[in-house]
C-alpha positions as CSV (number, residue, x, y, z in Angstrom):
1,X,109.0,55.8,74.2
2,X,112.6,54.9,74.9
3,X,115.1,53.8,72.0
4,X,115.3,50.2,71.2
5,X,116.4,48.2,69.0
6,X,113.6,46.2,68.3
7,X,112.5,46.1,64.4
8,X,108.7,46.7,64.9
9,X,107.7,50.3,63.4
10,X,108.0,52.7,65.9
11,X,103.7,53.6,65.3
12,X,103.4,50.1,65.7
13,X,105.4,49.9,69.0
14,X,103.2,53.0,70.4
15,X,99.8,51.3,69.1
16,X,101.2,48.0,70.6
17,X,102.2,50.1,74.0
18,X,98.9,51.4,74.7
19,X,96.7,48.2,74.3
20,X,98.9,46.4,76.5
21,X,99.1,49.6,79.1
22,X,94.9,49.4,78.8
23,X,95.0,45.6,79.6
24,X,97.8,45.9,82.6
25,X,95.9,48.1,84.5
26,X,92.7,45.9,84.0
27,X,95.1,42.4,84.9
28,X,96.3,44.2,87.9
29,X,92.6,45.4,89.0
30,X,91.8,41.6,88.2
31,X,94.4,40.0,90.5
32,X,93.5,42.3,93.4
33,X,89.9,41.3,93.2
34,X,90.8,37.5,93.0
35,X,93.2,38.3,96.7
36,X,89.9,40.1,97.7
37,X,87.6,36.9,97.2
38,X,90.9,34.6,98.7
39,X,90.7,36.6,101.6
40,X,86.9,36.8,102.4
41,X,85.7,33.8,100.9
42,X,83.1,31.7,103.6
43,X,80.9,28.9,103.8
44,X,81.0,25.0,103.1
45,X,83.2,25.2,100.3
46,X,85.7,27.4,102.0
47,X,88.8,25.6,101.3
48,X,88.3,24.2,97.8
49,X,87.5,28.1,96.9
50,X,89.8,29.8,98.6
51,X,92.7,27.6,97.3
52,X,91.1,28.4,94.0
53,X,90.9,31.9,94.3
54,X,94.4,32.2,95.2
55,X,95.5,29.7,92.3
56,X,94.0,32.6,90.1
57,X,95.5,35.3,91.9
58,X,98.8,33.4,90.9
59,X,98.1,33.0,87.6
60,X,96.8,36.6,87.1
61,X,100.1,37.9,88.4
62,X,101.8,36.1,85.8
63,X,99.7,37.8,83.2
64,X,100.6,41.6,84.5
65,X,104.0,40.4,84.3
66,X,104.0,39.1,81.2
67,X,101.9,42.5,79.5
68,X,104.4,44.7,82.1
69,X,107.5,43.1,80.0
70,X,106.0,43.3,76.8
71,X,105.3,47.3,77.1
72,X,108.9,47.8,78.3
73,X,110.4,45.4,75.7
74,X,108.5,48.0,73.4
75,X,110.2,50.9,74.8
76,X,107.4,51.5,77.2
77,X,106.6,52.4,81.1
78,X,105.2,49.9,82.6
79,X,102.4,51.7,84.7
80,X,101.1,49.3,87.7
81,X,100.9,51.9,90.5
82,X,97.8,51.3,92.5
83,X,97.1,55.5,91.4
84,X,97.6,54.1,87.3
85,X,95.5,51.0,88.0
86,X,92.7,53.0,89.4
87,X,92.4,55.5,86.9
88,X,92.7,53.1,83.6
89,X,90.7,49.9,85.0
90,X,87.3,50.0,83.6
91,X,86.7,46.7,86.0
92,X,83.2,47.1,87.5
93,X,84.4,47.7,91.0
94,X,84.6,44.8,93.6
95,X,82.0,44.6,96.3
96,X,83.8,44.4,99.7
97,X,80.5,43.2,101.6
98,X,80.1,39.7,100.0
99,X,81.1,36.3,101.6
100,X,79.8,33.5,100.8
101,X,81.5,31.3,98.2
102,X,78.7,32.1,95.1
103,X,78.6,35.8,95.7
104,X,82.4,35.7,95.1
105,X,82.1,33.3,92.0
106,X,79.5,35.5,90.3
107,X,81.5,38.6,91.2
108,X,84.9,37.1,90.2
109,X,83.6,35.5,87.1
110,X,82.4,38.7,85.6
111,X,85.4,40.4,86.7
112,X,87.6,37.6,85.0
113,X,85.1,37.7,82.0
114,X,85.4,41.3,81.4
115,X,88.9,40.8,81.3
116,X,89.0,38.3,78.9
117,X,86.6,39.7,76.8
118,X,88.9,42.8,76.6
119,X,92.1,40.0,75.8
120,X,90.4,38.8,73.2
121,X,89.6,42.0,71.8
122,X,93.0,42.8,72.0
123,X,94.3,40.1,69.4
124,X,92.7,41.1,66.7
125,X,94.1,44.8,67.6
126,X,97.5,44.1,67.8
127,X,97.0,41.6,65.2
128,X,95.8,44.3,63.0
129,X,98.1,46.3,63.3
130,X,101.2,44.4,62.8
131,X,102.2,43.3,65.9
132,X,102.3,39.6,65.9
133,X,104.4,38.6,69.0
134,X,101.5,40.9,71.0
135,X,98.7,39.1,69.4
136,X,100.7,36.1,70.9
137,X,100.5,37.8,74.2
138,X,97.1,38.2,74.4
139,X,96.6,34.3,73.0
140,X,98.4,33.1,75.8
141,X,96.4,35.1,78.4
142,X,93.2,34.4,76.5
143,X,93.3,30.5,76.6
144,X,94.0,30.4,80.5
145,X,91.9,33.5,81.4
146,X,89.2,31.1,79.6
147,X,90.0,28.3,81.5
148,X,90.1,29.7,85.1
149,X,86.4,30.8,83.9
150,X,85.4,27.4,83.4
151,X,87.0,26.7,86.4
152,X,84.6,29.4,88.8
153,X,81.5,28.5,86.8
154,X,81.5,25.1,87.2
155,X,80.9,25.5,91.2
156,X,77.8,27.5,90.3
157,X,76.8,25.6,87.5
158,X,74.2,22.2,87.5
């Protein structure tokens, strides 16, 4: 870790550090998949999905940014190399052979899922463990990763 300033115990920076480096390399992993679905989406309900496949995608980049600048602000590396991604995601892997629109919202929605569920997880970590402002992190992340969910199930759901 680098020397900061920053009051938080130096444990607590390191425990803080690696729960966020866990959930970059999954929010990276998660926007790739979301560009993956943007790209290959087909069918009747092309547009409307591809436009929201790449609204996520957006959105999803604003969440590696935000956990990237919370690890360095820490006194961390920010690791968000594809080589890093693919060694700490634990993302089921994307399948490249799927087109139509519900194969991709059943794909991307337990993709997004998993990532949440791992978010959420991380609140009560970081919470635990005395790190407040990362708790806030994750709560941020959590409400609109929940959201976008709605969002993908709702196409597939009657």
């Amino acid at each position: 870790m680098y020397k900061t300033k920053n009051s938080l115990p130096e444990n607590v920076r390191g425990q803080a550090i690696g729960l966020l480096s866990r959930n970059l390399a999954l929010a990276v992993d998660l926007k790739l998949q979301t560009k993956q679905a943007h790209w290959n989406v087909k069918g009747a309900n092309f547009i409307a999905l591809h436009e929201l496949f790449d609204a996520i995608a957006t959105l999803a980049d604003g969440w590696v940014d935000t956990i990237a600048e919370r690890i360095t602000t820490l006194g961390g590396v920010a690791e968000g190399t594809l080589q890093a991604v693919a060694k700490n995601s634990s993302l089921p892997a994307y399948p490249l052979n799927i087109t139509t629109g519900n194969a991709h919202i059943e794909a991307l929605s337990g993709a997004l899922a998993a990532f949440g569920g791992s978010v959420r997880k991380a609140i009560d970590e970081s919470a635990g463990f005395g790190d407040a402002d990362t708790a806030d992190v994750f709560t941020e992340v959590s409400r609109e990763v929940d959201k976008q969910l709605w969002f993908l199930e709702a196409h597939i759901q009657a």
